[in-house]
C-alpha positions as CSV (number, residue, x, y, z in Angstrom):
1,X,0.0,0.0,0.0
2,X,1.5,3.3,-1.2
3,X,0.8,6.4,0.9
4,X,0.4,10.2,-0.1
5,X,3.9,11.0,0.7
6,X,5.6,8.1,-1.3
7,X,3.5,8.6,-4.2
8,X,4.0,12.3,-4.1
9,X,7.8,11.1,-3.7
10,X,7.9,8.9,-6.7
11,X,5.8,11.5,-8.9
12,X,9.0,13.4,-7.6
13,X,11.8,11.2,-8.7
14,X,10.5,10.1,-12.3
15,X,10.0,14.5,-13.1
16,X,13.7,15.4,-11.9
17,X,15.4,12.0,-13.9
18,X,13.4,13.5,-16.7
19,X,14.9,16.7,-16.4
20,X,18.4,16.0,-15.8
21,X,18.7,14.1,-19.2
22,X,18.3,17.3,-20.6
23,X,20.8,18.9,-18.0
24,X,18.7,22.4,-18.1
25,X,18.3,25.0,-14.9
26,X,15.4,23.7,-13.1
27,X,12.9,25.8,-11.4
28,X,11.6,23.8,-8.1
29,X,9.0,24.5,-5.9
30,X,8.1,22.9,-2.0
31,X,4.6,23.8,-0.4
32,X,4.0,23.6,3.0
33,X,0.9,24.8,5.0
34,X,2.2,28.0,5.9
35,X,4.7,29.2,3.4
36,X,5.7,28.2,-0.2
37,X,9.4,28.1,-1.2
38,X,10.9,28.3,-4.8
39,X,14.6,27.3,-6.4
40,X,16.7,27.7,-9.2
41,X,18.7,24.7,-9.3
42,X,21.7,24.6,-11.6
43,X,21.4,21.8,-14.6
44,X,23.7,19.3,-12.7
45,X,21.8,19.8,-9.5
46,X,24.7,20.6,-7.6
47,X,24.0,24.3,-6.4
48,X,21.4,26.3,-5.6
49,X,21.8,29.3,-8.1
50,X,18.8,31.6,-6.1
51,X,15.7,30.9,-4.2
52,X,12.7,32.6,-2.9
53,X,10.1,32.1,0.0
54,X,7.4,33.3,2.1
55,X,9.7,33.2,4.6
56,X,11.6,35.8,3.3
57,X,11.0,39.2,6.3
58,X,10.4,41.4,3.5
59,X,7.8,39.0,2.1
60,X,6.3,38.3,5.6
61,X,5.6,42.2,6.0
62,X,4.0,42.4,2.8
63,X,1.4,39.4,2.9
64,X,-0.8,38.5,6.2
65,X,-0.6,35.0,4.9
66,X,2.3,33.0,3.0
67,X,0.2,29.7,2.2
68,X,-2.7,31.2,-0.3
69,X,-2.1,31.7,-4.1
70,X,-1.8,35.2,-3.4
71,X,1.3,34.8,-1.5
72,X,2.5,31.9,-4.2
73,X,1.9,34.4,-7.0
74,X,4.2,37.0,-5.3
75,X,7.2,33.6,-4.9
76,X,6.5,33.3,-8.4
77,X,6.8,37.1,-9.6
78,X,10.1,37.4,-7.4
79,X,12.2,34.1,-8.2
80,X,11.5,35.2,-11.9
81,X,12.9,38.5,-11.2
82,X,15.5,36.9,-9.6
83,X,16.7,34.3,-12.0
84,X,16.7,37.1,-15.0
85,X,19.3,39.2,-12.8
86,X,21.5,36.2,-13.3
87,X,20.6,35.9,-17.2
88,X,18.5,32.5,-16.6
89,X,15.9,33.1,-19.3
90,X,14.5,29.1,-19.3
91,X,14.3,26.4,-16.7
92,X,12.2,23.3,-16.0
93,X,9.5,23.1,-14.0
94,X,9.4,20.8,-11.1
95,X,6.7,20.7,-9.4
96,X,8.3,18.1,-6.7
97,X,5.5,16.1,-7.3
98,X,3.0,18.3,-6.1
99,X,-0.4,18.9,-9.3
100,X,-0.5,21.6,-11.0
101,X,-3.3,22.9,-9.4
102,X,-3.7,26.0,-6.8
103,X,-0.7,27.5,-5.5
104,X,1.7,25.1,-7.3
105,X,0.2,26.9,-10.4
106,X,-0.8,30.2,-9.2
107,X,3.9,30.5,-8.8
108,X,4.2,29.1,-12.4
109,X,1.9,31.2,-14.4
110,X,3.4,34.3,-12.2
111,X,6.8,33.6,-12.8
112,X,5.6,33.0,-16.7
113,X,4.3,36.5,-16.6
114,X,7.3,37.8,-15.1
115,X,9.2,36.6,-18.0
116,X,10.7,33.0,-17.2
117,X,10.3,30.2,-20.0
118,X,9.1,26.6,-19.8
């Protein structure tokens, strides 16, 4: 019997071996209750290029609440931002297994906005 979190795990593990045959910049996201948290991961996965988070005081002053899809819009808006200061125009998206639904989509479509491919 498989669980949530080993399934969401395995969903996980089969995106990122997809993505490192093609060796690109990822773009990874983590949600947790309260706060939503998103990387730029270089192509071979060994260093964190930038990140961005509700967790972040700036961030925390500026939203009452880090765990709605407003707050995962603003992630979205500023990791884009971010990762076009360091010329990153294109990155995979992994979702860490999470759907593409709700917050999880509510950062993609914002950092798409704010100018990132994938």
């Amino acid at each position: 019997m498989v669980d949530k979190r080993q399934a969401r795990s395995r969903r996980a593990r089969q995106t990122r071996a997809r993505i490192a045959g093609t060796g690109t910049v990822r773009l990874t996201v983590h949600r947790s209750n309260c706060h939503i948290y998103a990387q730029v991961i270089a192509g071979d996965g060994a260093k964190v290029l930038t990140s961005a988070s509700t967790v972040e005081p700036e961030v925390r002053q500026a939203l009452k609440n880090g765990g709605n899809i407003k707050a995962a819009a603003e992630i979205g808006k500023r990791i884009a931002e971010r990762a076009r200061q360091l010329g990153i125009e294109a990155v995979a998206f992994d979702r860490s297994g999470y759907k593409f639904h709700g917050r999880v989509k509510a950062l993609a479509e914002a950092a798409r906005a704010a100018g990132l491919k994938f």
